[in-house]
N, C-alpha and C positions, 0 to 999 in steps of 0.2 A: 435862823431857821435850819441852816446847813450844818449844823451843829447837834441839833435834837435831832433831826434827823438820822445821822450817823450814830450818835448816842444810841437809837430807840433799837436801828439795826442789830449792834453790839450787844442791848441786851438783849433781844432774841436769839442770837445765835448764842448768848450763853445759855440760855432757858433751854435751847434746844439739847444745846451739848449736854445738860444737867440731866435731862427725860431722857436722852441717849444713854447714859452711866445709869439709870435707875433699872432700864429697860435691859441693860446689858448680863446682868445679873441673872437675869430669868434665862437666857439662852444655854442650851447645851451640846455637847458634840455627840454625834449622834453615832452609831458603831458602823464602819464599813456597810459599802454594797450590797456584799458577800452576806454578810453576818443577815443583814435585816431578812436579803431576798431567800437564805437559808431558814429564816424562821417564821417566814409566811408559808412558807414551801410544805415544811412538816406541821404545821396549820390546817392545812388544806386549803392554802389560796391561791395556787397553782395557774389555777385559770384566769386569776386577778392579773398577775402579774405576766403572764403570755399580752393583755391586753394593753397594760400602761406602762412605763417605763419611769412614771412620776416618782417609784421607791428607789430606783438607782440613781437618782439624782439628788435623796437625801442624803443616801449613804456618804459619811464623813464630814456633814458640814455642821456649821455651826446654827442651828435654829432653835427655836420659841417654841414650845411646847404648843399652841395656838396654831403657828406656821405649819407645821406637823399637821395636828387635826385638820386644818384648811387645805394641804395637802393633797390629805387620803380621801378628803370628799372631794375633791375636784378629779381625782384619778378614778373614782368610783363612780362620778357623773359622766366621764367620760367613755370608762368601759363595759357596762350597764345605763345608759341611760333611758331606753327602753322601759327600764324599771324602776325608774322611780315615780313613773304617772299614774299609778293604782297604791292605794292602801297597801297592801300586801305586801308589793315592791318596794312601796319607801320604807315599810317596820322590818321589811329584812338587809335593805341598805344601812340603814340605822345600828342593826346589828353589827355589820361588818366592817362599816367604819369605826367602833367602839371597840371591834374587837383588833382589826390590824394597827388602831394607833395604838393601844395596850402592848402589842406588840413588840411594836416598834419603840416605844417609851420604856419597856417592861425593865432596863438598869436605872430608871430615873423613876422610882417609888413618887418622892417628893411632887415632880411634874403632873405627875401622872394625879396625885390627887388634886392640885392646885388648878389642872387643866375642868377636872368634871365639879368641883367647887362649886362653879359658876353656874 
């Protein structure tokens, strides 16, 4: 029994390891602090980013185009939340998440179409 056991372990952590390499491929390195929070800026999202600090903790890392959109809606829930309880509010939060991950993806074409795909 201690045996299949150990066995069944083994193969799960290879299956995992295997979904980890399949997954790893989708990930990109995303441009500097600087670079992102300079081109929300001439954007005009100025006021975004007075309120959240969630895009300078993108800046440089290695994320999933998904991880990104999840992201800028959680920063955008946060610094408007106000606005997302009416109509109006959510189809213009809607905008602006679409437009600052665009943004923020805009050297990764590929991501950026594999992300709205979906």
């Amino acid at each position: 029994m201690r045996k299949w056991f150990v066995f069944h372990v083994l193969l799960c952590i290879a299956g995992i390891s295997q979904a980890m390499d399949k997954s790893n491929k989708y990930l990109i390195k995303l441009p500097s602090a600087q670079v992102l929070m300079q081109r929300l800026q001439k954007a005009g999202f100025s006021d975004f980013l007075e309120k959240t600090n969630k895009i300078e903790e993108l800046g440089g890392q290695l994320k999933s185009p998904w991880r990104v959109f999840l992201t800028v809606e959680i920063a955008l829930y946060q610094a408007y939340e106000q606005d997302f309880y009416d109509y109006k509010g959510a189809t213009e939060m809607k905008r602006k998440k679409l437009a600052i991950t665009h943004l923020i993806l805009q050297d990764f074409p590929e991501a950026i179409e594999r992300l709205f795909q979906i």
